[in-house]
N, C-alpha and C positions, 0 to 999 in steps of 0.2 A: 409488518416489516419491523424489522429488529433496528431500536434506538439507536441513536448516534450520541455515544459519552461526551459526553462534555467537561468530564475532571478523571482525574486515575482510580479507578474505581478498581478494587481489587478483581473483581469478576472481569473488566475488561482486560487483564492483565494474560499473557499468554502462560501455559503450562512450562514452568521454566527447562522441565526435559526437552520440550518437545524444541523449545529455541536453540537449546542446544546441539540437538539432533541435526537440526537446519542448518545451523552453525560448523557442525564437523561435516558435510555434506557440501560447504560452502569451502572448507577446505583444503579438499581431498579434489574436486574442479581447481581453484586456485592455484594449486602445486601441481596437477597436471598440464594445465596452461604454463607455467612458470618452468614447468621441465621442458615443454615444448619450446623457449628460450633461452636456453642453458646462458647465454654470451650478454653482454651488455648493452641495455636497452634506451638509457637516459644520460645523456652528457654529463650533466651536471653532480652526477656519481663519480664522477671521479675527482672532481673537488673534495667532495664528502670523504673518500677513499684518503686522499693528500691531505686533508686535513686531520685526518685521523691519526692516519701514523707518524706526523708529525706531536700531535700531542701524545702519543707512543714513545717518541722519540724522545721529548720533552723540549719541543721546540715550538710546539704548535700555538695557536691563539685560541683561549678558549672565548673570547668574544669580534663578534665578526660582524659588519654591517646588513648584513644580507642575510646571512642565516647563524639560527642559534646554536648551541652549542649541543643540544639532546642528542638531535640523531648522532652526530661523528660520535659521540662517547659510544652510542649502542650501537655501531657498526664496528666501532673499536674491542667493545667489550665480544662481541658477535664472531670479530677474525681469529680474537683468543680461543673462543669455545670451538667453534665449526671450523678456523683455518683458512676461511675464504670470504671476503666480505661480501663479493656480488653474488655469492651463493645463501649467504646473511640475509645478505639485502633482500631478496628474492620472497626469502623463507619471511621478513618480516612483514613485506608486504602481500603476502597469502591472508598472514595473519588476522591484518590490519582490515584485510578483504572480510575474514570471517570474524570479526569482531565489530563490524557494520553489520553485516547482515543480522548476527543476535541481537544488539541492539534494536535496531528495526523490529525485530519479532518480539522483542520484550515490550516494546515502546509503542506498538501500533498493533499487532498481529502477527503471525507466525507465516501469513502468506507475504505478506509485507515483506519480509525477509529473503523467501526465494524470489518476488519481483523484484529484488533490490538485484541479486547474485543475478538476474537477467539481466544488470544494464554494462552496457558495452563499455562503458569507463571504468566498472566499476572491475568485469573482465580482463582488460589493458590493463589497469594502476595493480591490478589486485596480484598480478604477476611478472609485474616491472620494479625494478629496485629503485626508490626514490621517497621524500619527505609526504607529498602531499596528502595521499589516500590514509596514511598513517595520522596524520594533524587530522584531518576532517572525522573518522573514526573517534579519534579520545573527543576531538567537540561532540558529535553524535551520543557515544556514550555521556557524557558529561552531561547534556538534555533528558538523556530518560531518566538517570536517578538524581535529578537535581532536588524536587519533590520533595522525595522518601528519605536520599541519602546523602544532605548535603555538602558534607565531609568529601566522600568521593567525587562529587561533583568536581569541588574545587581541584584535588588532584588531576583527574583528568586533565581538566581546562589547564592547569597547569602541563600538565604535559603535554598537549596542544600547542601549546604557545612557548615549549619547547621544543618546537618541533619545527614547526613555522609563525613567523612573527604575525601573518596575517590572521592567524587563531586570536589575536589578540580583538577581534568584531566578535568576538564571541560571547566576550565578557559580562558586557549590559544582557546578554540573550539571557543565559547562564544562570544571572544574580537574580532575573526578574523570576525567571520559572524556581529560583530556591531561597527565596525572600524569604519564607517562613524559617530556614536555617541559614540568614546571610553570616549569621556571624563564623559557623563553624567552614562554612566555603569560603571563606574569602581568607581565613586562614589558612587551611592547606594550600587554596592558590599560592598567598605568598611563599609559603612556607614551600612548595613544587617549585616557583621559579625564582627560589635566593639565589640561586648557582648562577642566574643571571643577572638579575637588577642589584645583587649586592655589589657583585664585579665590575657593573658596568657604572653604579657612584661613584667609585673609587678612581675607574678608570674614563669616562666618559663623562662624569657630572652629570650623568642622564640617564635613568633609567629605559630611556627608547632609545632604540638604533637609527643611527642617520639614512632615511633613506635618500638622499641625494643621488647614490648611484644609482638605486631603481630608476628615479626619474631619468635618469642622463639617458640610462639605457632605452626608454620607450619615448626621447625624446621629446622631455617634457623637462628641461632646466631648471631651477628654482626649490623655494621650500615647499613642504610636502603642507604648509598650513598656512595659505598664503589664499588672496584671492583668484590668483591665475589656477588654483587647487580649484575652488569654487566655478569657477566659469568653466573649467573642462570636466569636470563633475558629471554632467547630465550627459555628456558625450561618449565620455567612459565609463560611465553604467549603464548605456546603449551599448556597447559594443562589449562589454563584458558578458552580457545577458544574450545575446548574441552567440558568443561563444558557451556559453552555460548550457543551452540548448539546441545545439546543431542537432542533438537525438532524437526523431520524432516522439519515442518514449516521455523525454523528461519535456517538452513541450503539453502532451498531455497533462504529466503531470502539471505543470503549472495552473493548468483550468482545477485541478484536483484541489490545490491549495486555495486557491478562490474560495473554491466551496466550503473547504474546511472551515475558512473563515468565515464565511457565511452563517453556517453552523455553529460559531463560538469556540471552536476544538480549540484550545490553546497551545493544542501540538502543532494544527495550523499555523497560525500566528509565528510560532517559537522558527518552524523551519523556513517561512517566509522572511523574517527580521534576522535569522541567522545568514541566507543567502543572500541578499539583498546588500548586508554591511560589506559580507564578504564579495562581491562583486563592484561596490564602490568603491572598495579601497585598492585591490586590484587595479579597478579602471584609472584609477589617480595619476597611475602611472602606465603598464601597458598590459594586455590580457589575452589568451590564449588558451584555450579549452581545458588545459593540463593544471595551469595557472587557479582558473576556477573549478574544477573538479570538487571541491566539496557543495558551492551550489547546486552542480548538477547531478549530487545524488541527493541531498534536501530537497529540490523539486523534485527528481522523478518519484518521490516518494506518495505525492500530491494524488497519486491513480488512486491510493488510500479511501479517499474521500470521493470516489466517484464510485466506488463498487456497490450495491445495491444489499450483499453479502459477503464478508469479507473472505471467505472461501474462495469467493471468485479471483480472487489473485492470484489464486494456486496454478488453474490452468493460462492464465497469461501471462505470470512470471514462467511459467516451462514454456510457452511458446516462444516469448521472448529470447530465453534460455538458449532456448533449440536457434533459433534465430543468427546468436549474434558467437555460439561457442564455436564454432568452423572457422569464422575469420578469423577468432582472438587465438586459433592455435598455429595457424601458418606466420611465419616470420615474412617478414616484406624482403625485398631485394637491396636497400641498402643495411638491415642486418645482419644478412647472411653474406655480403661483401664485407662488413666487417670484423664480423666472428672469422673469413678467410685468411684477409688479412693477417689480423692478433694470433691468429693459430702458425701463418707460416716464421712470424717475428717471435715465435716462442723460440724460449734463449739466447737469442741474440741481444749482447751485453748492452747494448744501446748509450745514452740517451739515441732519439732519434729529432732533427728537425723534423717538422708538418707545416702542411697548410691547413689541417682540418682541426678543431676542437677535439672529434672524436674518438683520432688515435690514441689508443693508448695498451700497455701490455699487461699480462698478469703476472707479477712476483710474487712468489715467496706468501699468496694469499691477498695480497694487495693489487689497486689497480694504478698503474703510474702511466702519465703522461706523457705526451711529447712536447720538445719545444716550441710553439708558433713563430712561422716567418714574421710574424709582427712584431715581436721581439725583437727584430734585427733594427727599428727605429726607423725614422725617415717613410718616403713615399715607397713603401715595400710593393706598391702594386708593380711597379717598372723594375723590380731589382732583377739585378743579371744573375744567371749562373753563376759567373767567376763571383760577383759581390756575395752572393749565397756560401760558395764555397770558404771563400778570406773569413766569412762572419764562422761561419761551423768551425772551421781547422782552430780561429783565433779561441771558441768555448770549448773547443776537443769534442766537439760532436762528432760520432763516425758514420752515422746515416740520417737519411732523407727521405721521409714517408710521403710522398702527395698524392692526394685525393684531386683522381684527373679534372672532376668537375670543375673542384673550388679553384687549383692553377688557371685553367684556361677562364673561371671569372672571376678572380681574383688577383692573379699573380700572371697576367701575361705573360711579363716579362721572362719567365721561368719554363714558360711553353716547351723551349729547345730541351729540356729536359725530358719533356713526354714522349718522344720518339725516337727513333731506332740506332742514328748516329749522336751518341751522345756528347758536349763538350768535354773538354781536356779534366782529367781531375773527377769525374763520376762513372762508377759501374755501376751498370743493372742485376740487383742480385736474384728480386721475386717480383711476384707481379700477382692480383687478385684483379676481379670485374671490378673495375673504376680506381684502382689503386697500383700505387708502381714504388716498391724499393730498390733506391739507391747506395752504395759506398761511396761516400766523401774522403775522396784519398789524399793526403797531406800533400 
């Protein structure tokens, strides 16, 4: 039975064609999944979107509590080249997909790599426009040539933690596996995220971001380094871990990881203590599969160390493959009600009220939002029509997008709006499955 390495031994190192081979094969799937989505698949893209062309504009904030400043630049920089960001966004996250998986083949094996393009998250992210599979990717790369090249390393990491703040568990991982080069990594780190921590002394007195509003949002008040942080710690790296593994796949892996560790692999260890941080810090606050996506392709990695021959991952990475590429090309029914939607509201000069986060239109390359009814202030769930209409006329809104769902639990009060005889002051113009526009007539 063929040894199990225990350090980077050149020999254990994949043929670098061949990773690449994996790699454009990883893709040329990716972009056809991502073709099979043309429309927008992640709410929170279109913040990134609004935040972009506002620093286009020269309006925008390049330091933000929540998220860092990397991606909006590279979707900005992405609308200039290509002309469309969610078509950017798309293309980055193919990328991001085949820049994990080489990784993996360089890092582990070459089969390693098509098990990874078999995991169904990594299928979703890898063809969904959004930060995380892109953060997880530069950590990933950042781990295999920490070693050899630790220059790069730090860059990466730095651009990780450009990308998403939660990259920043990565760090200790990072410096442990490039100790032999800490000084040249930890230089380009800093030297990768001035654009932020220098900004944010000047502006912040703090090199870290407040997370307060994380916590507000997962309903968890207070500071993020407090003991109430400690006491809900074990709970929410239960329920992060939880969601890291809903995929029977990355479950396996986790037994995989064990083993590695067992074994002494320090690749083990590196992907255990990278998902691990990254799920407690997550849990601090609130956690959702999308959320931890970089642990759950670090575990499923874990199958690694349970194959006898590491061949054998060829045929259950293409089983897997086969497995999970059907559903990741069919859109669900609220995407294709909303790609409906956004298709009938093309040109229509808008703004528009909403009840939903997810409306929004494409201009001009960009993706722009609608206004929420929550905006109007006050107890919005009971607001009336007429109140809805007074609040639109008084911003010059001319329309009213509602997502029939969220009205009827959300906005009651606006019910009268869903059906046939409308009140005084709104027309029905269009209408999609679960969606209804109106004119808000002065």
């Amino acid at each position: 039975m063929r040894s199990w390495p225990t350090t980077w031994s050149t020999s254990a190192e994949p043929p670098p064609w061949v990773a690449l081979l994996i790699a454009a094969i990883a893709l040329v799937t990716l972009g056809a999944v991502a073709a099979a989505h043309p429309d927008l698949r992640f709410v929170d893209f279109i913040g990134f979107s609004e935040r972009a062309r506002r620093i286009f504009d020269g309006s925008g904030e390049l330091l933000h509590p929540l998220y860092p400043v990397g991606y909006p630049l590279l979707i900005l920089a992405g609308r200039l080249v290509v002309g469309d960001v969610v078509v950017f966004g798309k293309m980055l996250s193919a990328a991001a997909g085949a820049g994990a998986v080489f990784a993996a083949s360089r890092w582990l094996s070459p089969w390693a790599g098509v098990w990874l393009l078999g995991q169904a998250a990594l299928l979703t992210w890898g063809a969904t426009e959004g930060t995380d599979l892109l953060a997880a990717t530069f950590v990933l790369g950042a781990m295999t040539v920490a070693e050899k090249r630790p220059g790069w390393a730090g860059a990466l990491l730095g651009a990780a933690c450009m990308t998403r703040y939660t990259a920043l568990t990565a760090v200790p991982v990072v410096m442990i596996l490039g100790r032999a080069g800490l000084r040249p990594l930890l230089a380009m780190f800093m030297l990768t995220t001035a654009p932020h921590w220098g900004n944010a002394l000047v502006t912040w007195r703090s090199p870290l971001p407040d997370q307060s509003e994380n916590l507000a949002i997962g309903g968890h008040p207070g500071g993020l380094f407090s003991i109430h942080s400690l006491v809900r710690l074990p709970g929410g790296l239960r329920f992060s871990f939880v969601a890291a593994t809903w995929a029977w796949t990355t479950r396996i892996g986790v037994i995989g990881i064990f083993v590695g560790m067992v074994r002494k692999d320090p690749r083990a260890f590196a992907l255990a203590a990278a998902a691990v941080l990254h799920m407690a810090a997550v849990g601090l606050a609130f956690s959702n599969p999308r959320l931890v996506l970089p642990a759950t392709l670090f575990l499923s990695l874990g199958v690694f160390w349970l194959m006898p021959r590491w061949w054998m991952l060829l045929p259950a990475g293409l089983l897997s493959l086969g497995m999970e590429i059907r559903p990741a090309l069919q859109p669900d029914i609220t995407e294709s009600s909303l790609a409906a939607i956004t298709e009938k509201t093309d040109g229509m000069a808008g703004p528009f009220v909403t009840s939903s986060p997810w409306f929004h239109q494409r201009q001009d390359g960009w993706v722009v939002s609608g206004v929420l009814i929550r905006r109007m202030g006050g107890d919005t769930r009971w607001a009336t029509p007429d109140e809805l209409r007074t609040w639109a006329i008084a911003w010059q809104i001319p329309y009213a997008a509602l997502d029939v769902g969220r009205v009827r639990h959300s906005y009651p009060g606006l019910a009268p709006l869903l059906g046939r005889d409308l009140p005084e002051g709104f027309e029905k113009i269009t209408h999609a499955p679960g969606w209804v526009i109106l004119r808000i007539e002065p």
